[in-house]
Backbone as CSV, one residue per row, in Angstrom:
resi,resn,N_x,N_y,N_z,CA_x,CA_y,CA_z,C_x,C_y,C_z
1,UNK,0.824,-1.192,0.000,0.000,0.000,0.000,0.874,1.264,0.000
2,UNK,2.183,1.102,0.740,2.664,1.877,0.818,3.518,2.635,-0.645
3,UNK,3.631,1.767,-1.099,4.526,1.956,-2.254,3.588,2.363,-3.335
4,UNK,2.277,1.577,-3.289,0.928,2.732,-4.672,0.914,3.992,-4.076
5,UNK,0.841,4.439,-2.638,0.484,5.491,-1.939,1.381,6.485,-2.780
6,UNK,2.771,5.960,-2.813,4.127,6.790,-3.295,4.141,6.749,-4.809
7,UNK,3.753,5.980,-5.388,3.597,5.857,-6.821,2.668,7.125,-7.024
8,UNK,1.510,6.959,-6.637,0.289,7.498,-6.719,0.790,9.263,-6.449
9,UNK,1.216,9.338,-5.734,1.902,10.828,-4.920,2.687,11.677,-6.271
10,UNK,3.579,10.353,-6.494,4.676,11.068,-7.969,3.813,11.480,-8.988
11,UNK,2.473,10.166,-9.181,2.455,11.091,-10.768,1.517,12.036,-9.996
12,UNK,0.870,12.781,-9.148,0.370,14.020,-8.934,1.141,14.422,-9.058
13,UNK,2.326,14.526,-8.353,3.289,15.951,-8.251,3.626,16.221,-9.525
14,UNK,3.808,15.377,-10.645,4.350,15.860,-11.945,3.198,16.978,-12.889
15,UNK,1.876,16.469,-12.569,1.280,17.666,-13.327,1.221,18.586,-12.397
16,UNK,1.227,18.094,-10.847,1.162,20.041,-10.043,2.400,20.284,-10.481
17,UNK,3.750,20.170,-10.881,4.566,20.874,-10.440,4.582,21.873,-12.075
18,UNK,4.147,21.551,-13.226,4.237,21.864,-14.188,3.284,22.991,-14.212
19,UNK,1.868,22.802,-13.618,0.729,23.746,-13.270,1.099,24.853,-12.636
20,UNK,2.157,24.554,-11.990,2.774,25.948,-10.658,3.788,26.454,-11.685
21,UNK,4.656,25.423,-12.396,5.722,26.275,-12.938,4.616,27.242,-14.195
22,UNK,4.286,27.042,-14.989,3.169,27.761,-15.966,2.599,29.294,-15.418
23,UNK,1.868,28.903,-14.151,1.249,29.870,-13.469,2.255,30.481,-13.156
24,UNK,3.624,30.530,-12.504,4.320,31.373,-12.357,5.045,31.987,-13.409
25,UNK,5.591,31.072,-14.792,5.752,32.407,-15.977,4.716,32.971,-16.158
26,UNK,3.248,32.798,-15.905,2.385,34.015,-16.434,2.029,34.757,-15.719
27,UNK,2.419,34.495,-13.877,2.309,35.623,-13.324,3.296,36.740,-12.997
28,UNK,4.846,36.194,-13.999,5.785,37.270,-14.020,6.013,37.953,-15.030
29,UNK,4.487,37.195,-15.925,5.009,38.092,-17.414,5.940,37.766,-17.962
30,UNK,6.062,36.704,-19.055,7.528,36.198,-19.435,6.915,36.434,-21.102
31,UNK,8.224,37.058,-21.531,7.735,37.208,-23.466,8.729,35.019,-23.919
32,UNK,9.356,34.211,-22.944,9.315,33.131,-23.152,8.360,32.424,-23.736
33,UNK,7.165,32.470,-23.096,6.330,31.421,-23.735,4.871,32.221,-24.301
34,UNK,4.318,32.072,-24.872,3.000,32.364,-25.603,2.146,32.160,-24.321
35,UNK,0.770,33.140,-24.010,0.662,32.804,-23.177,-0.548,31.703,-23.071
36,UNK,-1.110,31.839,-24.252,-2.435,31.030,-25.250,-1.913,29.575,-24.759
37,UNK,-0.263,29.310,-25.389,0.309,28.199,-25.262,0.523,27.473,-23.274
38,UNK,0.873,28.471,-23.214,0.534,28.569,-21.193,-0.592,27.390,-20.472
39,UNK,-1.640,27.891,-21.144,-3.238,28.187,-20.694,-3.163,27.077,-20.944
40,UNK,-2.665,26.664,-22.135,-3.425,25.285,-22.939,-2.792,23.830,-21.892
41,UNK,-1.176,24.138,-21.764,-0.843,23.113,-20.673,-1.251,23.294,-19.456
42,UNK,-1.513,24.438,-18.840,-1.831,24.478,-17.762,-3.338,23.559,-17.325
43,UNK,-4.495,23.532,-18.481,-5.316,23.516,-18.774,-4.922,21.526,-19.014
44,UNK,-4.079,21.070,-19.963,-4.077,19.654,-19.810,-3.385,18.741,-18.705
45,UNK,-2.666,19.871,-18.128,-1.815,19.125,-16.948,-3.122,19.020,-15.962
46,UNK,-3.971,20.087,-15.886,-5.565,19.851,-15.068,-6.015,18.804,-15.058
47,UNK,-6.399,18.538,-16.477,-7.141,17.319,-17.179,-6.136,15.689,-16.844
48,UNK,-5.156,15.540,-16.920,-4.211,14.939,-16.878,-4.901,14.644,-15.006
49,UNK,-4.588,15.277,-14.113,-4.639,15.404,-12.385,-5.980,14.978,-12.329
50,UNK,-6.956,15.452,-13.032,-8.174,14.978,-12.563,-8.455,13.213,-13.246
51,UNK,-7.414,12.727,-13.821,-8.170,11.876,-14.426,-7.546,10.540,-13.649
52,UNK,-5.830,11.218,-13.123,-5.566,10.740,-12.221,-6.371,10.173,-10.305
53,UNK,-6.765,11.418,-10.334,-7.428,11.506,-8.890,-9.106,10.383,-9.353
54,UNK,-9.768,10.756,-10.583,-10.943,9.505,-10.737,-10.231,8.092,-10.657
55,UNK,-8.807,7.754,-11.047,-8.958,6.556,-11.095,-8.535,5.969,-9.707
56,UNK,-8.016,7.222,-8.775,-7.630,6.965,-7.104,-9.252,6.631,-6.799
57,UNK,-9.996,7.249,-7.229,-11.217,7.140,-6.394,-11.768,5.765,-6.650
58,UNK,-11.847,5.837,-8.236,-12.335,4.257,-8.331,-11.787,3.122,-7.456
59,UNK,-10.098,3.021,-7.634,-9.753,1.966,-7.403,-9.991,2.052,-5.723
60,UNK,-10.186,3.223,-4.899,-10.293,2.783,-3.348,-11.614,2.604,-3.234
61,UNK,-12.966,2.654,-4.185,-13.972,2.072,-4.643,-14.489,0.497,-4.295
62,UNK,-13.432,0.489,-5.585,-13.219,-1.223,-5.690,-12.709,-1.800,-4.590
63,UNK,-12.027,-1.219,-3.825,-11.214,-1.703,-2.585,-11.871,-1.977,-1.677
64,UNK,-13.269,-1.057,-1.367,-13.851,-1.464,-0.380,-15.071,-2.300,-0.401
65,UNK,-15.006,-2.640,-1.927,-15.799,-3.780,-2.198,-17.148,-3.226,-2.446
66,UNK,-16.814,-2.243,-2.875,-18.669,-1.478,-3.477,-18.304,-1.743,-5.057
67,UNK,-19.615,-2.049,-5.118,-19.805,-2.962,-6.740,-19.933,-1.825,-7.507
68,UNK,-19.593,-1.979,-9.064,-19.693,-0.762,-9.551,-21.022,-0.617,-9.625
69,UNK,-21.799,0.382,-10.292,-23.206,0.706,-10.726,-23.498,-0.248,-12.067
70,UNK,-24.575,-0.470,-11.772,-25.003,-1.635,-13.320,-26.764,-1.367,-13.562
71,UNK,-26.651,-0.328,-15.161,-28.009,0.411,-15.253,-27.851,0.264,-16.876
72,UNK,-28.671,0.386,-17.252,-28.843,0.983,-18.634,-28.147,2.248,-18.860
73,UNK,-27.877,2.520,-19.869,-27.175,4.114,-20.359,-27.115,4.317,-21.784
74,UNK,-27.352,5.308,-22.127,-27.441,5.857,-23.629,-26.155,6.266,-23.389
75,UNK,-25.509,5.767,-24.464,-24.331,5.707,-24.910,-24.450,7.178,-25.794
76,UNK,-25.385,7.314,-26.624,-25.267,8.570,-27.693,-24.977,9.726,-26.561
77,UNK,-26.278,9.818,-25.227,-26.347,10.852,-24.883,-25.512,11.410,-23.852
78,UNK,-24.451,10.059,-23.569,-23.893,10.207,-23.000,-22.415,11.108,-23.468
79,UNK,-21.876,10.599,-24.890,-20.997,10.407,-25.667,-21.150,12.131,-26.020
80,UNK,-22.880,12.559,-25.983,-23.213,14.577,-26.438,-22.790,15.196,-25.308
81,UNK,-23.042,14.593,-24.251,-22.737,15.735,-23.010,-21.782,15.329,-22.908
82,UNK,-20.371,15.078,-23.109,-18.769,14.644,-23.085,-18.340,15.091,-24.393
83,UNK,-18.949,15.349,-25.336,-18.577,16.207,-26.083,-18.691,17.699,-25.736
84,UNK,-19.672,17.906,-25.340,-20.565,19.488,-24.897,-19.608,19.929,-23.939
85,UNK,-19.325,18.763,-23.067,-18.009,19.051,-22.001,-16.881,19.570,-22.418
86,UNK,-16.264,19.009,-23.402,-14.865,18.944,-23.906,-14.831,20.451,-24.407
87,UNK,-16.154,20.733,-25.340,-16.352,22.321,-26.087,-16.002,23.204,-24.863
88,UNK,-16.549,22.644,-23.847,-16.309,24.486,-22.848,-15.042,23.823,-22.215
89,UNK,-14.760,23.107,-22.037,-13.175,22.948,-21.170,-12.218,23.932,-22.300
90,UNK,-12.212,23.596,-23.620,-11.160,23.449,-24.994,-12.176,24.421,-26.395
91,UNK,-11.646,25.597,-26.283,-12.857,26.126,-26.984,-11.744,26.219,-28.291
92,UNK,-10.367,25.755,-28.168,-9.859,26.015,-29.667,-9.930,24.746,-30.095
93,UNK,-10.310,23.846,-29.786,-10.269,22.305,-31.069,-11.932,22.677,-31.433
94,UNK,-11.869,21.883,-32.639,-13.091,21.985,-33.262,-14.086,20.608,-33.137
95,UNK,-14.675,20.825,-31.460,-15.028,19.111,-31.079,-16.832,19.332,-32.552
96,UNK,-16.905,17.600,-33.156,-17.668,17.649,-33.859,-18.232,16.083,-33.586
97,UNK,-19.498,15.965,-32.957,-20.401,14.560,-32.595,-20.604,13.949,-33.758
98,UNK,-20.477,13.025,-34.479,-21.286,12.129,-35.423,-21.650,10.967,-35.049
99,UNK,-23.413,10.721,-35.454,-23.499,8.740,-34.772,-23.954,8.815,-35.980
100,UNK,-24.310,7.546,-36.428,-24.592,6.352,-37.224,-25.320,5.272,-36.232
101,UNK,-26.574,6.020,-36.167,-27.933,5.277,-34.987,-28.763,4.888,-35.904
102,UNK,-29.144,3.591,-35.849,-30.741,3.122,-36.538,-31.629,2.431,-34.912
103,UNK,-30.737,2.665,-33.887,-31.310,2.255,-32.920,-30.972,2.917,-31.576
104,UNK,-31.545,3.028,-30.241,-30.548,3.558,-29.191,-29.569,2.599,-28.909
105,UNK,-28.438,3.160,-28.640,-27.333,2.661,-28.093,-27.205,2.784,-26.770
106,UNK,-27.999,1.675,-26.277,-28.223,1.141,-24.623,-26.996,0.349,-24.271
107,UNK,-26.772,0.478,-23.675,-25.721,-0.770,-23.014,-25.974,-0.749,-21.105
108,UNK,-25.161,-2.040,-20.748,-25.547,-2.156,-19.309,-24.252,-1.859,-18.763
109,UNK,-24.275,-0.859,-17.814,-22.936,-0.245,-16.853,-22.741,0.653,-15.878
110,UNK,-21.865,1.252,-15.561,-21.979,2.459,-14.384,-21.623,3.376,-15.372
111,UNK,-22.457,4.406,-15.278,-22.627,5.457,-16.193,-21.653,6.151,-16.044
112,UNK,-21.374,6.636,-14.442,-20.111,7.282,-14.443,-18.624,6.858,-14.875
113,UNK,-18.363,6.004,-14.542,-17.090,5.111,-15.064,-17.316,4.813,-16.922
114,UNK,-18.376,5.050,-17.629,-18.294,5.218,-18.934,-17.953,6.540,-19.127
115,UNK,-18.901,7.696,-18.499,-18.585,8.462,-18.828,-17.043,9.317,-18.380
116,UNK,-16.872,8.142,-17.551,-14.633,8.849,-17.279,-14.244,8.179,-18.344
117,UNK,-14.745,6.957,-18.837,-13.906,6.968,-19.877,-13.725,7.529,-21.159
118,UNK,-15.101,7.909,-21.795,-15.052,8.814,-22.616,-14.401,9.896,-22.309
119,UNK,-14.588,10.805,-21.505,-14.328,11.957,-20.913,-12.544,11.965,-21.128
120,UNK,-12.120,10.969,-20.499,-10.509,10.647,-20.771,-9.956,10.587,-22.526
121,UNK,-10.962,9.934,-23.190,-10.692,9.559,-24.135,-10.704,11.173,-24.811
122,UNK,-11.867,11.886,-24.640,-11.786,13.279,-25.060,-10.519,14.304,-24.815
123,UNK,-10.331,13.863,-23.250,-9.084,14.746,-22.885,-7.876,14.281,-23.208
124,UNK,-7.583,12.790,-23.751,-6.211,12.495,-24.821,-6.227,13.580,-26.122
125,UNK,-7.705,13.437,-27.168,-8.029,13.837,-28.202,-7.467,16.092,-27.980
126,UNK,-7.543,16.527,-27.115,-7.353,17.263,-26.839,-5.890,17.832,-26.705
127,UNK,-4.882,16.899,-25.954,-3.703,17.007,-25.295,-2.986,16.841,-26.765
128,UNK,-2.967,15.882,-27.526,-2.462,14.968,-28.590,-3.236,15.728,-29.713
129,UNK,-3.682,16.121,-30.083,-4.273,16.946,-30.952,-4.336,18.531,-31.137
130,UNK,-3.511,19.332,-32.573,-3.158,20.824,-32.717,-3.738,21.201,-32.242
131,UNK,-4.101,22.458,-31.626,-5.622,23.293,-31.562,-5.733,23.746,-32.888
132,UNK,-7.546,23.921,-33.046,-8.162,24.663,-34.221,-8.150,23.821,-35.571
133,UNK,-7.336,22.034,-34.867,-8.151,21.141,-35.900,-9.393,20.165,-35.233
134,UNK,-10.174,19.995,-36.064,-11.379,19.237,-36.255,-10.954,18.021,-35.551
135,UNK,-11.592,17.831,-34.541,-11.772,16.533,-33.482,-13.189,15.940,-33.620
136,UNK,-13.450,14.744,-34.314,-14.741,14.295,-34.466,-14.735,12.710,-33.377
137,UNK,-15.306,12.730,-32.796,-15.629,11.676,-32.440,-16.719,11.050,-32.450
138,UNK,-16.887,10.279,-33.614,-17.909,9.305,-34.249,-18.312,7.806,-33.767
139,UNK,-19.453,7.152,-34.237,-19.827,5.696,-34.173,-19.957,5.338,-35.738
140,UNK,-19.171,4.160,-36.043,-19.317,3.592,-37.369,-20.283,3.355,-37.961
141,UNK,-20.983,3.534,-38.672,-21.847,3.017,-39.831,-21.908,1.215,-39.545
142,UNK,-23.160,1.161,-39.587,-22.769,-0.425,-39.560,-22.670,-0.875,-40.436
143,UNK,-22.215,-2.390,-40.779,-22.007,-2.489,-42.329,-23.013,-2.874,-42.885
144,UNK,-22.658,-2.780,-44.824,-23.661,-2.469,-45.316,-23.765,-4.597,-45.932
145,UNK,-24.790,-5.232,-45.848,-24.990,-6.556,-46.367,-24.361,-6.122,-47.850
146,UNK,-24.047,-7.419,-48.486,-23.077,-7.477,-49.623,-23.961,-8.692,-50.527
């Protein structure tokens, strides 16, 4: 325990310490870095800490032996408001929803733990991706009989 405790400790400190160093070139005014460019890490090293701290929560979750949640969930509507999310976190990528529905996309799970994972999956698409290009995150077409 002791040693996840310390694992767990390091990778926080690596996005706080990057979050503090950021905030302090922009609160001394540095013509070093852009400050757009600033915002934007400051902004994924966030995303990065929080996604860290959900999976502390889950796993001391699981630890104490609480079952996950098991419900139905719309996957579409879930997949719009994690997009809708991503738009106001990241207003320079160009987030764009597409499904390919002839039916709802129900599935059985804990809604929240889908929606960290999308949510994660958005905040890679973000980190790993220019700003001010087109980020679509789609559902395939199903295929077409032959």
């Amino acid at each position: 325990m002791r040693r996840f405790l310390a694992d767990a400790s390091h990778e926080l400190r690596t996005p706080l310490a990057s979050i503090a160093g950021y905030a302090e070139l922009m609160n001394r005014g540095t013509d070093k870095i852009e400050p757009t460019l600033a915002w934007r890490r400051i902004s994924a090293e966030s995303a990065r800490m929080t996604g860290l701290v959900e999976d502390l929560l889950l796993l001391a979750r699981l630890d104490e032996g609480r079952p996950l949640e098991s419900a139905e969930v719309d996957l579409a509507a879930l997949a719009a408001e994690a997009v809708w999310h991503a738009r106001a976190a990241d207003e320079d990528h160009n987030w764009q929803l597409t499904l390919f529905l002839d039916a709802p996309a129900l599935v059985t799970g804990d809604e929240a733990r889908l929606h960290q994972v999308v949510a994660n999956l958005l905040a890679n698409a973000c980190v790993h991706t220019p700003p001010a290009r087109r980020s679509r995150p789609r559902s395939n077409p199903p295929p077409t009989a032959a």
